[in-house]
C-alpha positions as CSV (number, residue, x, y, z in Angstrom):
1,X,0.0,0.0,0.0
2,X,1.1,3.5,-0.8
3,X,1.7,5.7,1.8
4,X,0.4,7.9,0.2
5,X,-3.1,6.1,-0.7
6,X,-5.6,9.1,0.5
7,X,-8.6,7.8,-1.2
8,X,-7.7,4.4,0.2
9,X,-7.5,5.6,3.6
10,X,-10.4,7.6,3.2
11,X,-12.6,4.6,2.0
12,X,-11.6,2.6,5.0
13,X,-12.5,5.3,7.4
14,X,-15.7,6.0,5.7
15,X,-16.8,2.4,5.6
16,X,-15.6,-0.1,8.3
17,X,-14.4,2.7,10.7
18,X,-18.2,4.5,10.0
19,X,-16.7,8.3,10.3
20,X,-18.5,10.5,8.0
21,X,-16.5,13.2,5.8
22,X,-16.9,16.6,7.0
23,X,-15.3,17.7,4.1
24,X,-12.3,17.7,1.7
25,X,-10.0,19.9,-0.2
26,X,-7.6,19.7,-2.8
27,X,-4.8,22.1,-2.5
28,X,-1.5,21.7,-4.1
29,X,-1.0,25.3,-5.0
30,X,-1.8,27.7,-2.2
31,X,-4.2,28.1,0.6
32,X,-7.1,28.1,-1.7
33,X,-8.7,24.9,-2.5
34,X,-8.9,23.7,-6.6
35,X,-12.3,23.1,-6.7
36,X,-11.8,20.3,-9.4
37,X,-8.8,18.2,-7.7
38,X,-8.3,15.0,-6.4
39,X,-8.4,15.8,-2.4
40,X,-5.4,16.3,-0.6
41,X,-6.9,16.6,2.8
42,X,-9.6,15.0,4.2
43,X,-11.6,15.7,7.3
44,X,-13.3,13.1,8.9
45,X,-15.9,13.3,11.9
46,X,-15.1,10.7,14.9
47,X,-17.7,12.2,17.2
48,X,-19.7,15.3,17.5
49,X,-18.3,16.3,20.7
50,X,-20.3,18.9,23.3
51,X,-17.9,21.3,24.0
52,X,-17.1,24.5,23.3
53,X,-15.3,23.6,20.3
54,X,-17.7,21.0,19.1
55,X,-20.9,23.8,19.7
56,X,-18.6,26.1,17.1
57,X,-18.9,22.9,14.1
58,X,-15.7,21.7,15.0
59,X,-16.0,17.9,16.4
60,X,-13.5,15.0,17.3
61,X,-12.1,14.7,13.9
62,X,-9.6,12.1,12.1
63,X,-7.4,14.2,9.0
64,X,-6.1,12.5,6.4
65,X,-3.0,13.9,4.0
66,X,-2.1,13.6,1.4
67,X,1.8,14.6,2.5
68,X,3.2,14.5,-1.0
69,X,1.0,16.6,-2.8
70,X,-0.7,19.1,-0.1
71,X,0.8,22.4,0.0
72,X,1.0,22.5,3.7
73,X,2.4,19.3,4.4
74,X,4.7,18.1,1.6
75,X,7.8,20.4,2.7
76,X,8.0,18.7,6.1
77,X,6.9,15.1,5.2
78,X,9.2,12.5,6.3
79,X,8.6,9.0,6.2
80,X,7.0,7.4,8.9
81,X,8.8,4.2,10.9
82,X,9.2,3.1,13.8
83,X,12.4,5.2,14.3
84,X,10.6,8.4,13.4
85,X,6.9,8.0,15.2
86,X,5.8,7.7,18.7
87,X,2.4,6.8,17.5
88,X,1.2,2.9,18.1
89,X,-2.1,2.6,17.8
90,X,-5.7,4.2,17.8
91,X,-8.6,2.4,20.2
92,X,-11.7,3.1,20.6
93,X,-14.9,1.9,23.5
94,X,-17.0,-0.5,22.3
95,X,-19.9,-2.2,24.3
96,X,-19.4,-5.6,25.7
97,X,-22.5,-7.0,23.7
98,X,-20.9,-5.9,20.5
99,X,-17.7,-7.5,20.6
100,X,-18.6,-10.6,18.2
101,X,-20.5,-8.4,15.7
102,X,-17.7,-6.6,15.4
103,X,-15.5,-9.3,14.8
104,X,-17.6,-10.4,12.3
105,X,-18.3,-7.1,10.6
106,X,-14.0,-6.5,10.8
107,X,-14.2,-10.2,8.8
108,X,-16.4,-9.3,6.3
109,X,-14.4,-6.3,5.1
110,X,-11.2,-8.8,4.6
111,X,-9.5,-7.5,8.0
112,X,-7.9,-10.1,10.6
113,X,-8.8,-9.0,13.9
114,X,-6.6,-10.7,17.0
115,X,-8.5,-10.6,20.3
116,X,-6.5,-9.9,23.2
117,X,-7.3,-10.7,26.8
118,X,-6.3,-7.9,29.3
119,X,-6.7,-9.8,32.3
120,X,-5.2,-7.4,35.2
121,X,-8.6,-4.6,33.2
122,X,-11.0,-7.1,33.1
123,X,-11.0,-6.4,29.3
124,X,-10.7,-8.1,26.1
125,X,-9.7,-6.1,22.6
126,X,-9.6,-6.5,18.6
127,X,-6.7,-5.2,17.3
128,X,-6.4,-4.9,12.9
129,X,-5.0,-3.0,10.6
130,X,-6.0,0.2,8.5
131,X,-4.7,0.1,4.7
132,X,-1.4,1.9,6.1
133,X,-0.5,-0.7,8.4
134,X,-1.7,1.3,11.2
135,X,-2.4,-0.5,14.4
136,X,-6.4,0.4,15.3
137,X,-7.7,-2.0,18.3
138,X,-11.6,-2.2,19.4
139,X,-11.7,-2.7,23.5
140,X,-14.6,-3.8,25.8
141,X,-14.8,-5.0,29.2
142,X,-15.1,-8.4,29.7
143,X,-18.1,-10.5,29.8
């Protein structure tokens, strides 16, 4: 997979991870966006938080980019390995009386979930992989 695979990303989001677009923008030339280009930044919605922030339109969001072709990022992109990113992995809450239709629904879309037990939280986890190779894990307590 590219690293660079925005719509990719984007469809995986959308689809298995359920986040809606909030919107996108191409912009490869300057801070205003070319109406008819392929998006370089993408902004997803996670959850439409109640805060201050959220109130003002601006939710929980996950952004995608494009790094080699946006404007604003492609000047200080840098690969990303294990040498260069703190980042491991993205989880999220799910209820306890999901966990197996999630499984399922993370099978149907070609992904191998591993479940982990967390004994010492009384909790048990999917963990999988975006199209990036990103670790993204699904935790619950344990039933």
């Amino acid at each position: 997979m590219n690293v660079a695979d925005l719509p990719a990303m984007r469809r995986f989001y959308r689809e298995v991870m359920g986040f809606p677009v909030l919107s996108e923008a191409c912009h490869t030339t300057g801070i205003e966006p070319e109406p008819e280009g392929e998006p370089t930044i993408c902004f997803l919605t996670m959850f439409a938080a109640d805060s201050p922030l959220g109130r003002a339109g601006h939710p929980q969001l996950l952004v995608l980019i494009d790094a080699a072709r946006h404007v604003f990022a492609r000047e200080r992109f840098r690969e990303t390995t294990a040498s260069s990113s703190t980042l491991n992995h993205l989880a999220w809450e799910i209820a306890a009386e999901t966990f197996e239709e999630h499984r399922a629904f993370l099978e149907e879309h070609g992904l191998s979930p591993r479940e982990i037990e967390f004994p010492a939280m009384g909790a048990r986890a999917l963990f999988f992989e975006d199209p990036e190779g990103n670790e993204l894990e699904l935790i619950c307590p344990k039933s």
